[in-house]
C-alpha positions as CSV (number, residue, x, y, z in Angstrom):
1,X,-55.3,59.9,14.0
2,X,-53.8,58.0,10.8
3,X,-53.2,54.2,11.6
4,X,-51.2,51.9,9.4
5,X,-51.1,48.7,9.3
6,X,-48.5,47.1,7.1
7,X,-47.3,43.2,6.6
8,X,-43.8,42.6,4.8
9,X,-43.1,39.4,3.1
10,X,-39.4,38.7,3.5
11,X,-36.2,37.3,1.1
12,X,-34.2,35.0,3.4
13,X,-30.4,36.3,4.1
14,X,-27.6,34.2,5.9
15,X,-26.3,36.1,9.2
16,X,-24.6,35.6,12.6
17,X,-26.8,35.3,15.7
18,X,-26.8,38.0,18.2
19,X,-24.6,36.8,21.7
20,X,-26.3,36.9,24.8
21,X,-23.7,40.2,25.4
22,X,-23.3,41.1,21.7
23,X,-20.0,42.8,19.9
24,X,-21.1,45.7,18.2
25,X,-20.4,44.1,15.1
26,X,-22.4,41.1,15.8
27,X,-25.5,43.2,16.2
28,X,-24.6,45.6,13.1
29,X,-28.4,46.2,10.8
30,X,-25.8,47.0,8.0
31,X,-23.7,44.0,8.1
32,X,-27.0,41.6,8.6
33,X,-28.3,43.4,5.8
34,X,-25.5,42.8,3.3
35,X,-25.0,39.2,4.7
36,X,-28.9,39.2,3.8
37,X,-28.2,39.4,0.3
38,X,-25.8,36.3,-0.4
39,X,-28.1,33.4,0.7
40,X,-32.2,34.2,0.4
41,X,-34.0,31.5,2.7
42,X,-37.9,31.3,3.0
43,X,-39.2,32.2,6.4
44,X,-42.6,33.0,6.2
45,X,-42.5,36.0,8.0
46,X,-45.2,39.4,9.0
47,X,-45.5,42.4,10.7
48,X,-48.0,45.4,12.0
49,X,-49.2,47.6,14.3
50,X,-51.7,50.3,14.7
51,X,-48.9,53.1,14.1
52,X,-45.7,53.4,12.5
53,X,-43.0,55.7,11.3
54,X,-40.6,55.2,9.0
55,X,-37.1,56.7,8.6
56,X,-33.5,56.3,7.0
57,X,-30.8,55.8,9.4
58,X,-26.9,55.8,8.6
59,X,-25.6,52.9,10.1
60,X,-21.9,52.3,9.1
61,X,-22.1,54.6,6.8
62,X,-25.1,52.8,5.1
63,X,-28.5,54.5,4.4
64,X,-30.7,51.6,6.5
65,X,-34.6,51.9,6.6
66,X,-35.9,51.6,10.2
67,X,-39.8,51.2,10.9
68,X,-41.0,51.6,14.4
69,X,-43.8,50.3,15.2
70,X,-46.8,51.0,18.3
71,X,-50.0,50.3,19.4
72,X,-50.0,46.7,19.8
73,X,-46.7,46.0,17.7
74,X,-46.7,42.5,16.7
75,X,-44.1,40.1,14.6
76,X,-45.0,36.8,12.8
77,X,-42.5,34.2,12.7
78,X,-43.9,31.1,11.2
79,X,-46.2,30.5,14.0
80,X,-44.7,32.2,16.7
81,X,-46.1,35.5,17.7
82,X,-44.0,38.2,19.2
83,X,-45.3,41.6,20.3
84,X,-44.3,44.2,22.7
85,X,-45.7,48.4,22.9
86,X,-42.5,49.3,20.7
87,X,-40.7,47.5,17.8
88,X,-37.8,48.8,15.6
89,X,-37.7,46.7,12.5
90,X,-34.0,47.3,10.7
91,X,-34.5,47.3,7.3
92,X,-37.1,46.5,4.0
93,X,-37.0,42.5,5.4
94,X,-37.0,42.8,9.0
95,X,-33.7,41.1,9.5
96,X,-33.8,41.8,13.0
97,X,-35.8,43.8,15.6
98,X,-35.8,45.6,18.7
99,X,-38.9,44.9,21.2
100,X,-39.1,47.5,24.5
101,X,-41.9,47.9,26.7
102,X,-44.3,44.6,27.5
103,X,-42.5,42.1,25.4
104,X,-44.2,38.5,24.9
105,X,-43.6,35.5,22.9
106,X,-45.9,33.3,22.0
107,X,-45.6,29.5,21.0
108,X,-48.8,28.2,20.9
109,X,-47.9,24.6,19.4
110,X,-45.0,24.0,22.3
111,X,-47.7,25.7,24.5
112,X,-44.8,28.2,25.7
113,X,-45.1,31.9,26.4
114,X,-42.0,34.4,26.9
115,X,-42.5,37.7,28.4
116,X,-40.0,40.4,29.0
117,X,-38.6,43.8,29.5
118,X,-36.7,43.9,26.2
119,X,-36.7,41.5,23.4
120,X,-33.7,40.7,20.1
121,X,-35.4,39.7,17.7
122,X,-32.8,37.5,14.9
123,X,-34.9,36.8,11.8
124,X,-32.5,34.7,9.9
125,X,-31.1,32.9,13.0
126,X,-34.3,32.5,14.1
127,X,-33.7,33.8,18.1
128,X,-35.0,35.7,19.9
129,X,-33.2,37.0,23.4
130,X,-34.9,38.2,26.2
131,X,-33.7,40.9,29.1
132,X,-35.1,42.8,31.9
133,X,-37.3,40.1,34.1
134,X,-37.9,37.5,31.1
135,X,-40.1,34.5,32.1
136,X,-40.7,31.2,30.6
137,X,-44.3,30.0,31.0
138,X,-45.2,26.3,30.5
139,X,-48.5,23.9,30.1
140,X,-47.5,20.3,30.8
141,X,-49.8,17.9,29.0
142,X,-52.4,18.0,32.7
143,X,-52.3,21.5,32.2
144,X,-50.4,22.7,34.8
145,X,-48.2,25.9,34.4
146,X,-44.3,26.0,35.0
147,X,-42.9,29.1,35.6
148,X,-38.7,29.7,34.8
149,X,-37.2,33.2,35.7
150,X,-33.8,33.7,34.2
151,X,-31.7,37.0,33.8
152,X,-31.2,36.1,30.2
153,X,-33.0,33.8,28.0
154,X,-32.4,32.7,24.3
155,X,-35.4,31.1,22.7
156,X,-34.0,29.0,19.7
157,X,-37.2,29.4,17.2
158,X,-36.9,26.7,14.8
159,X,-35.0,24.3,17.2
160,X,-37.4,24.1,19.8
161,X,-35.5,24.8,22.7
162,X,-34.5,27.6,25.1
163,X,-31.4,28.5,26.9
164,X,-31.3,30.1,30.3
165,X,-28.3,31.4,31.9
166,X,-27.0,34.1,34.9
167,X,-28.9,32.3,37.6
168,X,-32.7,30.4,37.4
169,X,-35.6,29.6,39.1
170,X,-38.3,27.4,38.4
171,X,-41.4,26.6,40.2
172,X,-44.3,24.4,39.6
173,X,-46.7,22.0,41.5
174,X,-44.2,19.8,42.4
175,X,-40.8,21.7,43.3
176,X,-38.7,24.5,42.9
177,X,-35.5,24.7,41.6
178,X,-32.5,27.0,41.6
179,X,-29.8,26.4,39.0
180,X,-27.0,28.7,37.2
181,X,-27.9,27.5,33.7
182,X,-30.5,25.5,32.1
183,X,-31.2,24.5,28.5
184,X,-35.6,23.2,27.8
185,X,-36.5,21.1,25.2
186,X,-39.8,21.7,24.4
187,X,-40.4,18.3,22.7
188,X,-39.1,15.8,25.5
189,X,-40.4,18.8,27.9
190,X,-36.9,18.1,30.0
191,X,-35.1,21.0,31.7
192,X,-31.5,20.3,31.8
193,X,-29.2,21.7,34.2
194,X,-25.7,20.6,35.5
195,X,-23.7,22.8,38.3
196,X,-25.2,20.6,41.1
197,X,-28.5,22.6,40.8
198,X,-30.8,22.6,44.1
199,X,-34.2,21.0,43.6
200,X,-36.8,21.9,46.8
201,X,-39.9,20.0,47.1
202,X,-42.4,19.2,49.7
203,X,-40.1,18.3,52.4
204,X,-37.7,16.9,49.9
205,X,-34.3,18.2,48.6
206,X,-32.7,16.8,45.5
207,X,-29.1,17.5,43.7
208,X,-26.8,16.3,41.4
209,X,-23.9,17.8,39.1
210,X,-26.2,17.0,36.4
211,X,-30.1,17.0,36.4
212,X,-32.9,16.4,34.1
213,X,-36.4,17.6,34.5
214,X,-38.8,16.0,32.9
215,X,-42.2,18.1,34.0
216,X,-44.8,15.5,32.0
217,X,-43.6,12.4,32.9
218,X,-43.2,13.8,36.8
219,X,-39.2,12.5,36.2
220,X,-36.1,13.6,37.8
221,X,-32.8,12.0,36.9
222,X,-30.1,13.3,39.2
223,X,-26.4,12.0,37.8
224,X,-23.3,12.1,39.6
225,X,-22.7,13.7,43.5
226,X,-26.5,13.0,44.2
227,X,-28.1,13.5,46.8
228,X,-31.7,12.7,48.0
229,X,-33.1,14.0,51.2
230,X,-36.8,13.4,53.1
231,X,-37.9,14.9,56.0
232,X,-40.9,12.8,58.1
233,X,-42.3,12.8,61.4
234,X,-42.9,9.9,63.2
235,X,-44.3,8.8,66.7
236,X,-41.8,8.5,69.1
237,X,-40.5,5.2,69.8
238,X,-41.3,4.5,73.2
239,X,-38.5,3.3,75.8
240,X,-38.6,0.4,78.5
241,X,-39.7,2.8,81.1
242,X,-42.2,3.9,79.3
243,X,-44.2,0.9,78.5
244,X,-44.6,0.5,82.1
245,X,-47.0,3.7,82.3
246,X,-50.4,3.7,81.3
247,X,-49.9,7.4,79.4
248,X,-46.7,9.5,78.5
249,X,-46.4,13.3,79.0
250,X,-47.9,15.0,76.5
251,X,-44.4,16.4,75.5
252,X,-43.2,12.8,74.6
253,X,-46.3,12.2,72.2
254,X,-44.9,15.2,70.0
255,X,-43.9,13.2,66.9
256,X,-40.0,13.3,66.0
257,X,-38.3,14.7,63.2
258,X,-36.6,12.2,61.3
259,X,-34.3,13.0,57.9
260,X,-34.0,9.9,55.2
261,X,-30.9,10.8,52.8
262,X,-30.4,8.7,49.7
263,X,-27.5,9.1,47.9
264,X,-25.7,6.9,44.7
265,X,-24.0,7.2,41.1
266,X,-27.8,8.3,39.2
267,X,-31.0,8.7,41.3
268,X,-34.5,9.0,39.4
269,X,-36.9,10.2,41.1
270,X,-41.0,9.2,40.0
271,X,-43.1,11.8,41.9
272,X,-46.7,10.2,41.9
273,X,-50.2,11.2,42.2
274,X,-50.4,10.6,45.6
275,X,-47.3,9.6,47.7
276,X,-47.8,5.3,47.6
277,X,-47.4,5.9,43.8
278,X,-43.5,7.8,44.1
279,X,-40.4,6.3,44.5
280,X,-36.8,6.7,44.0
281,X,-34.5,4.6,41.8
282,X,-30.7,4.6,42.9
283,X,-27.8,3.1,40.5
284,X,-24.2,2.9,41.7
285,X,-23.2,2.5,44.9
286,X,-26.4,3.3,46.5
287,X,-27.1,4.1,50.1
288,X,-29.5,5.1,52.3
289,X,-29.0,7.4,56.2
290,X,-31.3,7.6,58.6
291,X,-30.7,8.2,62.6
292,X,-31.6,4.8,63.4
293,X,-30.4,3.0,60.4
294,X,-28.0,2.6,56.9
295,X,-28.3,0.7,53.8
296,X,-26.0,0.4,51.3
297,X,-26.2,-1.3,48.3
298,X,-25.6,-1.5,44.1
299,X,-29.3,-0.7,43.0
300,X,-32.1,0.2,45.4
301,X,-36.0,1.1,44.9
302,X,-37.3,3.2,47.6
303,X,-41.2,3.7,47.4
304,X,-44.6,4.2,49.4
305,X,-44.7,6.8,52.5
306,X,-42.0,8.3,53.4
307,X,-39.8,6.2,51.2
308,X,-39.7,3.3,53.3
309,X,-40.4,1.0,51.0
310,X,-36.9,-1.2,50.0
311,X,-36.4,-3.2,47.0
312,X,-32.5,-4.1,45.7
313,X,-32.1,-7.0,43.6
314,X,-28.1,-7.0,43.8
315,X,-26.3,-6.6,47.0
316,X,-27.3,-5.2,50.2
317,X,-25.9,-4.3,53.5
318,X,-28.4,-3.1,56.0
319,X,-27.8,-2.0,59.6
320,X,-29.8,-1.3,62.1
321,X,-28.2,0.9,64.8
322,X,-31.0,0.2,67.6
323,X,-30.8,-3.3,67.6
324,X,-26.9,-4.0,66.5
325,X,-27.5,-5.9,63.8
326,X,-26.4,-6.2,59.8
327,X,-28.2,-7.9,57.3
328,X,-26.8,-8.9,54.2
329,X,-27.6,-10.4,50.9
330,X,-28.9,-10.3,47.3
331,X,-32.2,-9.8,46.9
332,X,-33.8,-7.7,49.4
333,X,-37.0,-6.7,50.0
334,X,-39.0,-4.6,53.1
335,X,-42.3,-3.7,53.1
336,X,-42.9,-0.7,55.6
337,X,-46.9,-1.1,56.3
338,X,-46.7,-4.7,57.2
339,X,-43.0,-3.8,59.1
340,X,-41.7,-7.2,57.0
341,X,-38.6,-7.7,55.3
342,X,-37.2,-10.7,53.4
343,X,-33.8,-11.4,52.5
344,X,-33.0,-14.3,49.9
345,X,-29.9,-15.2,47.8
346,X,-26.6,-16.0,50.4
347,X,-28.5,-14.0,53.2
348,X,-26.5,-13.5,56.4
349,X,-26.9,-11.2,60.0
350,X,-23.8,-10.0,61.3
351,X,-24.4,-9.8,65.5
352,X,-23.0,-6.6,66.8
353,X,-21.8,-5.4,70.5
354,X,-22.6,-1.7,71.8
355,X,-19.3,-0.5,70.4
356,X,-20.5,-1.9,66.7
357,X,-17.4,-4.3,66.5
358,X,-18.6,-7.8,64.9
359,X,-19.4,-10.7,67.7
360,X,-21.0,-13.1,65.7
361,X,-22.7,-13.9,62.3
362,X,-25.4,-16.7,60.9
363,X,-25.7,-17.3,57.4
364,X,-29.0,-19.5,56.0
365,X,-30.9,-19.8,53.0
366,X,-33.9,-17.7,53.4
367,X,-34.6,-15.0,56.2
368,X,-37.4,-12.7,57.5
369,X,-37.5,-9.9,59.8
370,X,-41.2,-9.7,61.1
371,X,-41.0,-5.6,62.6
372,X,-43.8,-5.8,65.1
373,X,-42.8,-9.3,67.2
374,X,-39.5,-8.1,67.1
375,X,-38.3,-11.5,65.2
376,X,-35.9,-12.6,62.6
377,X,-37.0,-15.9,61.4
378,X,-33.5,-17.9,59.4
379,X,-34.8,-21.2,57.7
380,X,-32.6,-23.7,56.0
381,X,-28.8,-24.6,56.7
382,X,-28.2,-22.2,59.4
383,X,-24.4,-21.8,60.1
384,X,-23.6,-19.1,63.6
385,X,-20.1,-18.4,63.6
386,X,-18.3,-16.8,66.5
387,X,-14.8,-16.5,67.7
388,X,-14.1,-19.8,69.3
389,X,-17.1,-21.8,68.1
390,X,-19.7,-23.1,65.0
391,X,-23.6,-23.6,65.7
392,X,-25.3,-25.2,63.0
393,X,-29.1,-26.3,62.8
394,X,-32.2,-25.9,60.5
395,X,-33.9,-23.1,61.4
396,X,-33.5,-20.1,64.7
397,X,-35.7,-17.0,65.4
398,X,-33.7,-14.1,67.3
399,X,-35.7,-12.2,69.7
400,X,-34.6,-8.6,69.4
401,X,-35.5,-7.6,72.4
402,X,-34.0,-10.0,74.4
403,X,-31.0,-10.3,72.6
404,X,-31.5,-13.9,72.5
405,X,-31.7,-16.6,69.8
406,X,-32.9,-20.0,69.5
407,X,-31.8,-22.8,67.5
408,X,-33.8,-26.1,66.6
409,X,-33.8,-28.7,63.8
410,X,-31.2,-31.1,65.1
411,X,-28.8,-28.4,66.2
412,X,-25.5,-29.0,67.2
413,X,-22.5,-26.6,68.7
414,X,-18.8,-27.1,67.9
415,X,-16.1,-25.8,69.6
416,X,-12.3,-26.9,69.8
417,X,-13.1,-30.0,68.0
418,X,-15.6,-30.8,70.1
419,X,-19.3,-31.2,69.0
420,X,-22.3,-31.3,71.2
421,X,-25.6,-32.1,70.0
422,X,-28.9,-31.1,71.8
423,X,-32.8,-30.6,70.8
424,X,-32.7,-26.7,71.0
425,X,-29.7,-24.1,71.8
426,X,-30.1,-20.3,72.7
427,X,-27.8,-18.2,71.9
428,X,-26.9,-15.1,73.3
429,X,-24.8,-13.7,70.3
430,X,-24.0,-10.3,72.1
431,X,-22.0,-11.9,75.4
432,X,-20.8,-14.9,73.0
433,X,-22.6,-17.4,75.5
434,X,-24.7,-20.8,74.6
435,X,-27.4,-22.4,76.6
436,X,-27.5,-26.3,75.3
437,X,-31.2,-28.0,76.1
438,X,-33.6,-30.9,76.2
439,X,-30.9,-33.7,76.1
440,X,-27.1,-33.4,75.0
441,X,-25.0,-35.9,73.1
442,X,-21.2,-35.7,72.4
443,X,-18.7,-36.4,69.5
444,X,-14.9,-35.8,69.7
445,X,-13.3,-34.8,66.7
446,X,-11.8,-37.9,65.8
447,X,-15.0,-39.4,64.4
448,X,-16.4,-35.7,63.5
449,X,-17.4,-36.1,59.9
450,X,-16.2,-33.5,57.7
């Protein structure tokens, strides 16, 4: 058998890039040819394979030469390597080729690979577009392969980037995601996607109209319609009854399924080493559901298991359905292993009844919510506010539980002008009833200073 082995040096012709569903002029070797002619540009560009015919094809009623190469067909473009069992090369300077059988591309210094059914192959362009099962394989910096299926992909050569259209998927360590379009940037490593594309992790689902991808830096940035979604399972929280028994039914140790959604404006999500190093940034109007609870607020930092870790230095609004309680205020922090959260900057609880309607609210200067007693501790100028009467005093703990509050530091109760000072008050903010205690005094609101 006679092998040949033969490398073209090209001249550099201006033409039209193929379309991902090319007129037939648009993929015309006699037009590309001529337009080939008017503008030379340098593209250092080879070719071989262990066989090859030659012929003269009539294209437009133009005498083209066509080379077909087999055997390990190969193309050299700069330093991107395409090959495939067949390639037609149209014409003396390859200005485009057609790739059948096991197509692959290979960009070593983006660390991409392409393979394919079917391959374009635009010279001047400098594209190449894929068919018939293409992938996209990917090396992040750790070494970790990301793999993108697409109907049709367009690898841009020179630009660095690929397009992927008619319906995606991509999968790697971390999630999978299904999109109608995407465009990769090899240099950022960002896959961009908008159509509200659906990202699947480890009991996670993300969306947005518009996401980016970033695979190194373990980033996604979800913008506008987001939504973020955890799935956890946690011990059952036990009821009244129960804490009377020694043991539960098996049954009722099961742990419970509980969904976390996040939604806001943008939403970045970090995904960690292990989960205590994620979190989840949310911009805009930024809330948080849960079965049990809701927060709302303008930024928020979720982190640490489950994403129960809160951070939100602008305004909150946190409710806790269990316990019929809001909490307000500016900065706002909760730390979910030590069940502790502290509220500073015009902090306030807002006192709810069964039916969630507003009964009563105290406003202070610093407040803490200590999970396992059960507490909220308010310290400084404490002001309780209910329909027909003002308690003031200098600090109060609520007992959740109970439903019950007490009030020291001088307190005092006013009501219809009236105001009655005692050393301690306990408030029942629910029922809208006061206890006064250890020794009463009384002022009239004639000599009530304002």
């Amino acid at each position: 058998m006679l092998f040949f082995f033969l490398v073209i040096f090209n001249l550099d012709p201006k033409s039209r890039p193929p379309l991902l569903f090319p007129s037939d002029e648009a993929l015309n070797p006699a037009v590309e040819i001529e337009k080939a002619k008017t503008k030379p540009k340098k593209i250092p560009t080879s070719w071989g394979g262990s066989n090859l015919t030659q012929e003269v094809k009539k294209i437009n009623g133009l005498d083209i030469t066509t080379y077909t190469l087999g055997g390990g067909a190969w193309i050299q473009h700069r330093k991107v390597k395409l090959s495939s069992s067949q390639i037609e090369i149209i014409g003396e300077d390859a200005v485009s080729g057609h790739l059948k059988g096991f197509v692959k591309v290979e960009d070593p210094e983006n660390k991409i690979t392409f393979t394919a059914e079917k391959g374009e192959y635009d010279k001047f362009n400098e594209i190449v577009t894929l068919s018939g099962r293409p992938t996209l394989l990917y090396y992040n910096q750790n070494n970790k392969l990301t793999k993108i299926t697409a109907p049709y992909i367009k690898r841009y050569l020179q630009e660095n980037k690929t397009v992927l259209e008619g319906g995606l998927i991509m999968q790697d360590e971390d999630y999978t995601i299904l999109a109608e379009a995407a465009i990769f940037y090899d240099k950022e490593n960002s896959l961009v996607m908008e159509d509200s594309p659906f990202i699947f992790g480890k009991e996670l689902f993300l969306s947005g109209e518009k996401v980016t991808y970033k695979n190194d830096e373990k980033l996604t940035i979800l913008e506008s319609d987001t939504i973020f979604a955890k799935l956890s399972y946690e011990a059952p929280k036990k009821k009244e009854a129960d804490k009377e028994k020694e043991f539960l039914e098996e049954e009722d140790n099961k742990p419970e399924r509980r969904l976390t959604f996040i939604t806001g404006n943008e939403i970045k999500s970090f995904t960690g080493k292990s989960q205590d190093e994620s979190y989840v940034g949310v911009f805009g109007d930024a809330k948080i559901y849960r079965v049990d609870s809701e927060f709302k607020g303008s930024y928020l930092k979720a982190s640490g298991k489950d994403y129960k870790n809160l951070e939100s230095k602008e305004y909150v609004e946190f409710l806790d359905k269990e316990n019929n309680i809001k909490i307000t205020g500016k900065l706002f922090e909760h730390d979910d292993s030590k069940n502790y959260t502290h509220v500073s900057e015009e902090p306030k609880v807002i006192f709810l009844d069964k039916e969630g309607n507003e009964t009563s609210n105290m406003k202070t200067i610093e407040l803490e919510r200590f999970g396992e007693l059960k507490e909220i501790v308010a310290r400084g100028n404490i002001k309780i506010e209910s329909e027909d009467s003002i308690i003031r005093g200098e600090y109060a703990t609520y007992y959740e539980e109970q439903k019950k509050m007490i009030v020291e530091g001088n307190p005092n109760l006013e009501r219809e002008g009236t105001i009655v000072r005692s050393g301690k008050i306990i408030l029942y903010p629910e029922e809208n009833r006061a206890i006064l205690a250890e020794g009463l005094g009384i002022k009239d609101s004639t000599d009530k200073k304002k």
